[in-house]
Phi, psi and omega in degrees: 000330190290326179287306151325319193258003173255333173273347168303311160309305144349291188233048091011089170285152204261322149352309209259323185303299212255010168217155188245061215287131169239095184047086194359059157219145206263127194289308186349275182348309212325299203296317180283313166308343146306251198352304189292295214265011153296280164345288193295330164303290201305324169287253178041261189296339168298313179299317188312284206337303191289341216254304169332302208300339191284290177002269192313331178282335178279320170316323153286340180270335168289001187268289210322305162326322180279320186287324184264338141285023140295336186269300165320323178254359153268294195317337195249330177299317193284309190302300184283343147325307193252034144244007181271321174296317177263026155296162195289352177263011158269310185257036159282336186112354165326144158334160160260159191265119200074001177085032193253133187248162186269139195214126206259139167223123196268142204255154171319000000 
Protein backbone atom coordinates (compact mmCIF):
# COMPACT_ATOMS: atom_id res chain seq x y z
CA UNK A 1 0.00 0.00 0.00
CA UNK A 2 2.94 2.26 0.80
CA UNK A 3 4.03 1.93 -3.00
CA UNK A 4 0.65 3.24 -3.99
CA UNK A 5 0.65 6.57 -1.96
CA UNK A 6 4.18 6.96 -3.26
CA UNK A 7 3.46 6.71 -6.86
CA UNK A 8 0.22 9.13 -6.40
CA UNK A 9 2.62 11.76 -4.73
CA UNK A 10 4.88 10.72 -7.82
CA UNK A 11 2.92 11.99 -10.24
CA UNK A 12 1.32 14.88 -8.66
CA UNK A 13 2.93 17.68 -10.75
CA UNK A 14 4.87 19.19 -8.36
CA UNK A 15 4.65 22.86 -10.44
CA UNK A 16 0.98 23.29 -10.04
CA UNK A 17 1.87 22.47 -6.08
CA UNK A 18 4.46 25.16 -5.72
CA UNK A 19 3.22 27.91 -8.03
CA UNK A 20 -0.07 29.34 -9.36
CA UNK A 21 -0.01 31.54 -12.37
CA UNK A 22 -3.24 33.90 -12.34
CA UNK A 23 -1.87 36.05 -15.56
CA UNK A 24 1.73 35.62 -15.15
CA UNK A 25 1.89 36.37 -11.88
CA UNK A 26 2.94 33.71 -9.19
CA UNK A 27 0.67 33.93 -6.26
CA UNK A 28 3.34 32.28 -4.12
CA UNK A 29 5.30 35.96 -4.17
CA UNK A 30 2.55 37.46 -3.53
CA UNK A 31 2.66 37.45 0.39
CA UNK A 32 6.60 39.04 -0.09
CA UNK A 33 5.36 41.87 -2.20
CA UNK A 34 2.93 42.32 0.67
CA UNK A 35 5.38 42.72 2.91
CA UNK A 36 7.95 44.64 1.30
CA UNK A 37 5.15 47.45 0.15
CA UNK A 38 4.04 46.74 4.28
CA UNK A 39 7.36 47.54 5.22
CA UNK A 40 8.05 50.50 3.14
CA UNK A 41 4.40 52.15 4.19
CA UNK A 42 5.26 51.92 7.26
CA UNK A 43 9.01 53.66 6.88
CA UNK A 44 7.07 56.13 5.14
CA UNK A 45 4.54 57.08 7.37
CA UNK A 46 7.52 56.96 10.65
CA UNK A 47 9.59 59.47 8.36
CA UNK A 48 6.54 61.71 7.84
CA UNK A 49 5.42 61.40 11.71
CA UNK A 50 9.38 62.60 12.93
CA UNK A 51 9.77 65.07 10.10
CA UNK A 52 6.05 66.98 11.20
CA UNK A 53 7.17 66.01 14.90
CA UNK A 54 10.75 67.99 14.18
CA UNK A 55 8.65 70.86 12.74
CA UNK A 56 6.35 71.35 15.41
CA UNK A 57 9.56 71.33 18.10
CA UNK A 58 11.31 73.77 16.14
CA UNK A 59 8.28 76.14 16.14
CA UNK A 60 8.19 75.96 19.89
CA UNK A 61 11.78 76.58 20.41
CA UNK A 62 11.84 79.59 18.38
CA UNK A 63 8.29 81.18 20.16
CA UNK A 64 10.44 80.10 23.32
CA UNK A 65 13.64 81.72 22.21
CA UNK A 66 11.63 85.07 21.15
CA UNK A 67 9.96 85.05 24.74
CA UNK A 68 13.10 84.66 26.33
CA UNK A 69 15.00 87.43 24.55
CA UNK A 70 11.83 89.55 25.86
CA UNK A 71 12.60 88.29 29.18
CA UNK A 72 16.21 89.48 28.73
CA UNK A 73 16.29 92.98 27.19
CA UNK A 74 13.42 93.71 30.06
CA UNK A 75 15.46 92.29 32.55
CA UNK A 76 18.64 94.37 31.68
CA UNK A 77 16.19 97.57 30.74
CA UNK A 78 14.57 96.94 34.67
CA UNK A 79 18.39 96.39 35.94
CA UNK A 80 19.61 99.30 34.28
CA UNK A 81 16.51 101.70 35.35
CA UNK A 82 17.28 100.78 39.00
CA UNK A 83 21.19 101.62 39.18
CA UNK A 84 20.17 104.59 37.53
CA UNK A 85 17.77 105.01 40.16
CA UNK A 86 20.15 104.30 42.86
CA UNK A 87 23.02 106.36 41.30
CA UNK A 88 24.70 109.51 42.93
CA UNK A 89 22.69 112.07 41.37
CA UNK A 90 19.34 110.72 42.84
CA UNK A 91 20.53 110.49 46.34
CA UNK A 92 21.86 114.45 45.73
CA UNK A 93 18.58 114.98 46.06
CA UNK A 94 17.41 115.78 42.09
CA UNK A 95 13.75 115.10 41.52
CA UNK A 96 12.55 111.43 40.59
CA UNK A 97 11.41 110.94 37.00
CA UNK A 98 7.10 110.70 37.93
CA UNK A 99 6.56 112.47 40.79
CA UNK A 100 8.10 109.87 43.03
CA UNK A 101 10.20 111.40 46.29
CA UNK A 102 13.46 109.59 47.16
CA UNK A 103 13.55 108.11 50.73
CA UNK A 104 17.13 108.49 52.27
CA UNK A 105 17.86 105.70 54.58
CA UNK A 106 20.86 106.34 56.96
CA UNK A 107 22.97 103.30 56.90
CA UNK A 108 25.00 102.53 61.06
Amino acid sequence: MNARVDSRVAALPLVALETTDVRDFEVVHLGRYVLIALLTSVCMLLWAWSRIDLRETAVALDGTERRNDLAVAEHERLELELLSLKGKAWRDGEAIPGGQTLVQVATP
